[in-house]
N, C-alpha and C positions, 0 to 999 in steps of 0.2 A: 403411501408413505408421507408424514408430514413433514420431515427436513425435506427442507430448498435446498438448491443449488444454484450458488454464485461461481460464473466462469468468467474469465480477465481475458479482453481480447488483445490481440497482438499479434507480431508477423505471423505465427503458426496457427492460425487460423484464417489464413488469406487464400487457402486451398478450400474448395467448398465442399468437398466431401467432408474433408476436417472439421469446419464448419458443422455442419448437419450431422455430424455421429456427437459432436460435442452439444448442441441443442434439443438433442433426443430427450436428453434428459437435464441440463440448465434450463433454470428459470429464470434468470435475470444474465445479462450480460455486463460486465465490468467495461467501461473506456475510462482509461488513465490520463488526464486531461497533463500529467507533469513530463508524456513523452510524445502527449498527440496533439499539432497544429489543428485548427477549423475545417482543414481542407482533409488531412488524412482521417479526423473524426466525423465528416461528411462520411466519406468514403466507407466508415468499418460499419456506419447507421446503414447503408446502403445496402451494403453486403450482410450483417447482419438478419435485416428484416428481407431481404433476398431469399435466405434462407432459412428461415422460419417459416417463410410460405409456403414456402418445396414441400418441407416436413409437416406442413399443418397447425405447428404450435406457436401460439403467441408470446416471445419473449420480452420482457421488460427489459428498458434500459436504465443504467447506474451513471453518471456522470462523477468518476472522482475527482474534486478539487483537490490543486497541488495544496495550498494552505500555505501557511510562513514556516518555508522550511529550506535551508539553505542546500541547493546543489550544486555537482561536477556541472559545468558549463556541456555545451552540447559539443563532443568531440567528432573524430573523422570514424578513428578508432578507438579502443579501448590500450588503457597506459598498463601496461604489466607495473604490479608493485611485488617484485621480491622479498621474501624476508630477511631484515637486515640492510638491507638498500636505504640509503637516505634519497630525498626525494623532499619539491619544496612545494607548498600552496599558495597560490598565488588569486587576488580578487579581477576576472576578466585579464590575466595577463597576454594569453592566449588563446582565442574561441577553439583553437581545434586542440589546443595540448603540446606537451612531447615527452619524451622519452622520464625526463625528468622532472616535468612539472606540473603540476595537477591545477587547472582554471577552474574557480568556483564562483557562483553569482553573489557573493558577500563578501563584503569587509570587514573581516574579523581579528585585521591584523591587531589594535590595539587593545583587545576584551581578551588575547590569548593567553596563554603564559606556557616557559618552555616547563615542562611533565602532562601537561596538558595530552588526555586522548583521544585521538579523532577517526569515527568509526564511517566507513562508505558504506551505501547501501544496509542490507541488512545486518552489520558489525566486521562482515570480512569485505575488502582487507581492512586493518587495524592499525592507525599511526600515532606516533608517540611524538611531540615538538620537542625538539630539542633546544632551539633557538630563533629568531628573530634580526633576520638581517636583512636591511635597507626597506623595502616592502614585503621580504619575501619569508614564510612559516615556516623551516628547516623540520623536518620530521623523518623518522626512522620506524624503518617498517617493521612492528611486531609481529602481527598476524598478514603472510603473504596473500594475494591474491591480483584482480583481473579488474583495474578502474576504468568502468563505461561510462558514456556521457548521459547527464541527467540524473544521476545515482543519488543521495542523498547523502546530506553532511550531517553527522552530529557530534557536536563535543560534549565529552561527559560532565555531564553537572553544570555546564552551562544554562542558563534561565532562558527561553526566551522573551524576545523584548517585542518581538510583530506581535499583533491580534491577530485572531481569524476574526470572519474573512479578510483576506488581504481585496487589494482593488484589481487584483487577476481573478482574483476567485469572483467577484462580485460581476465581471466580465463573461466568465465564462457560463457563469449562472444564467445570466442572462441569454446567451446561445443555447444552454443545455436546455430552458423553458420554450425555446422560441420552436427547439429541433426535438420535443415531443418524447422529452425524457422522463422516468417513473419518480427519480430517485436521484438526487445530487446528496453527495458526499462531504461531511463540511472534515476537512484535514484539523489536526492540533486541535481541537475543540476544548476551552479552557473552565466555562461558564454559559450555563444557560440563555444568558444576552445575548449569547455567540449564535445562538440557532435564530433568535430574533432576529438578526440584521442579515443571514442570509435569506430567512423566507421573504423579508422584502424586495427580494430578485428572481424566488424560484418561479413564479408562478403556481402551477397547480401542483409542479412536485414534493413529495415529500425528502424531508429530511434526512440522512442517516448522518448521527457525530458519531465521528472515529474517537475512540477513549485509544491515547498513546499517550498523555501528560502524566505528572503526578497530582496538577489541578487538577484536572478533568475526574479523578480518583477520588480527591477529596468533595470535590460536586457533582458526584454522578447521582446524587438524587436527582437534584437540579436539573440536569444534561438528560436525565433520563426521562424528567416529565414533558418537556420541551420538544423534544424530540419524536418523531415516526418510528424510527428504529436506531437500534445502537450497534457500534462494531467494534467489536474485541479486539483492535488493533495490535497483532502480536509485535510484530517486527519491531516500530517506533517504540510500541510498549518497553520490549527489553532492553532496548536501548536505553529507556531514561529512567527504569526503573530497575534495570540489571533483572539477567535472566532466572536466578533463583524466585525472585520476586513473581514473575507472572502465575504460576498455578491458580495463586490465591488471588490475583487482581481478577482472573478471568473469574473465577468463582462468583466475589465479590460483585463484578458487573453484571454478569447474569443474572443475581439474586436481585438486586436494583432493577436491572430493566422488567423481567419478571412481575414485579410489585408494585409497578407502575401500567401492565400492562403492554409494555413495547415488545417487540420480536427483537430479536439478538442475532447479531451475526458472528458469528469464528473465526478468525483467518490471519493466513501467514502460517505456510511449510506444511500444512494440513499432508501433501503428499509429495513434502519440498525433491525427496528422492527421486519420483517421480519425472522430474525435470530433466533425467537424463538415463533412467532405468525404467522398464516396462513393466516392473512389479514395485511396490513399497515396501519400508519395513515393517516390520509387526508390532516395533514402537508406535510410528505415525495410525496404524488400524487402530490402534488402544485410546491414543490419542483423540481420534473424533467418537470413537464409543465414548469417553469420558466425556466431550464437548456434548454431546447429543444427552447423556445419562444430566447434568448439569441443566440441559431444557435451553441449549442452542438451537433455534429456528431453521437458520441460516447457515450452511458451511460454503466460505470463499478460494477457490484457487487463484493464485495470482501469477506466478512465473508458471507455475506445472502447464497453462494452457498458453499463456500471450506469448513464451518462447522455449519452451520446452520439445524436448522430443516425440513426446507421449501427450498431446492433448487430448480426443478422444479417449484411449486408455486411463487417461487421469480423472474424467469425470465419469467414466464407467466404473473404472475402481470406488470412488465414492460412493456414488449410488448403489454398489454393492452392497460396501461395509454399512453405510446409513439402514438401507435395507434388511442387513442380518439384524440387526437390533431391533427389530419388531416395533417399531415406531411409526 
């Protein structure tokens, strides 16, 4: 079969059975450098490569860089956000949170304005500003949901103002070459120059730019020739580009990487159901049939394995559906 398999490690893979039925068939393994300290990303290299020798197979490692992108601060718990509930933002108000206040590592109090949307994680839950009082972002909950710590911020239409790499990424990069990584992941990737200034930290790894900009869209020749491999970043993608919009970005970046050459990656929700059912829908099946029929390389799970219910099952499902398609 020539689609790969990219799997995201995370607590649900700290069991080694789990482990090993999910590497059976992964070929690279995901660490999320925006929720793992040095010490727990020792720890999953460890256990990873642990377990790949049990089973025989050699897995590559991915190092995702966080990149310049503003998140929930690191809480105790997760802040339930109702809908309808107001609820305020605040920059490091609070490291652990509470009931009514959501810590994030930026100061965005004076860029905001109140109608302003501000989406967590991958858009749910969804908050509206309603106002701005003393330091604090008064917002109202559209779309309900469940705020974990480390989640990512985005407001709509917002420009960002960091580069990539940031001076964490250039840090981390640095660790990821030392600890005998495949593959560092450069986050926000805006322009070409951007994969320059990380390879002067990867060492012998290669590249992957995450395309989630609407720069990165208008330069993905650019991005594409610079680059080792490219990833269809869905999630950030619809975030900045609204989700009607991706069909055709992904098309678009495929056709690019392709033309240039590079392998392609898919990812975000590929079997997002997955993450708490033991079968998918026959949307998401259609879905990586159309990613793979498009001449996707690569297909990424990222919550289905690092804390989902169904890890195993989730890249077995894959490898199925990649499978029927006679590829």
């Amino acid at each position: 079969m020539a689609i790969k398999i990219i799997a995201t490690y995370g607590p649900a893979l700290k069991e080694s059975i789990a482990m090993e039925r999910v590497l059976m068939h992964a070929d690279i393994m995901r660490i999320n450098f925006s929720h793992m300290g040095e010490a727990d990303c020792l720890d999953a290299v460890s256990r990873i490569r642990t377990a790949s020798k049990n089973i025989g197979r050699k897995i590559r490692l991915f190092a995702d860089l966080p990149g310049p992108k503003m998140r929930v601060s690191r809480l105790s718990d997760p802040i339930p956000a109702e809908k309808g509930a107001v609820l305020s933002i605040m920059y490091y108000k609070d490291l652990n949170g509470s009931k009514n206040c959501i810590p994030i590592d930026a100061d965005i109090y004076d860029d905001i304005i109140p109608g302003s949307l501000i989406s967590i994680g991958d858009g749910i839950p969804r908050l509206a500003v309603t106002e701005k009082l003393g330091r604090e972002i008064l917002c109202r909950v559209v779309y309900g949901g469940s705020i974990a710590g480390r989640k990512g911020v985005n407001v709509q239409g917002s420009p960002m103002k960091a580069e990539p790499p940031t001076d964490e990424d250039i840090l981390i990069a640095g660790f990821a070459a030392r600890n005998g990584f495949d593959y560092i992941g450069l986050s926000f990737v805006k322009a070409g120059i951007d994969i320059d200034r990380i390879r002067e930290h990867a060492g012998s790894a290669g590249v992957i730019s995450k395309i989630e900009r609407p720069e990165a869209l208008e330069n993905i020749d650019w991005i594409a020739e610079k680059s080792d491999m490219i990833m269809v970043a869905r999630g950030d993608l619809a975030l900045n580009i609204g989700v009607p919009a991706v069909p055709a970005a992904q098309k678009r970046i495929i056709d690019s990487a392709k033309a240039h050459g590079k392998p392609v990656i898919v990812a975000t929700q590929l079997l997002g159901s997955m993450t708490s059912s033991p079968i998918p829908t026959r949307a998401e099946a259609s879905d990586i049939a159309y990613a793979i029929e498009q001449g996707a390389d690569y297909l990424m799970l990222s919550d289905e394995t690092a804390i989902g219910r169904y890890p195993a099952e989730s890249v077995e499902m894959l490898y199925e559906i990649a499978a029927a398609q006679k590829v």
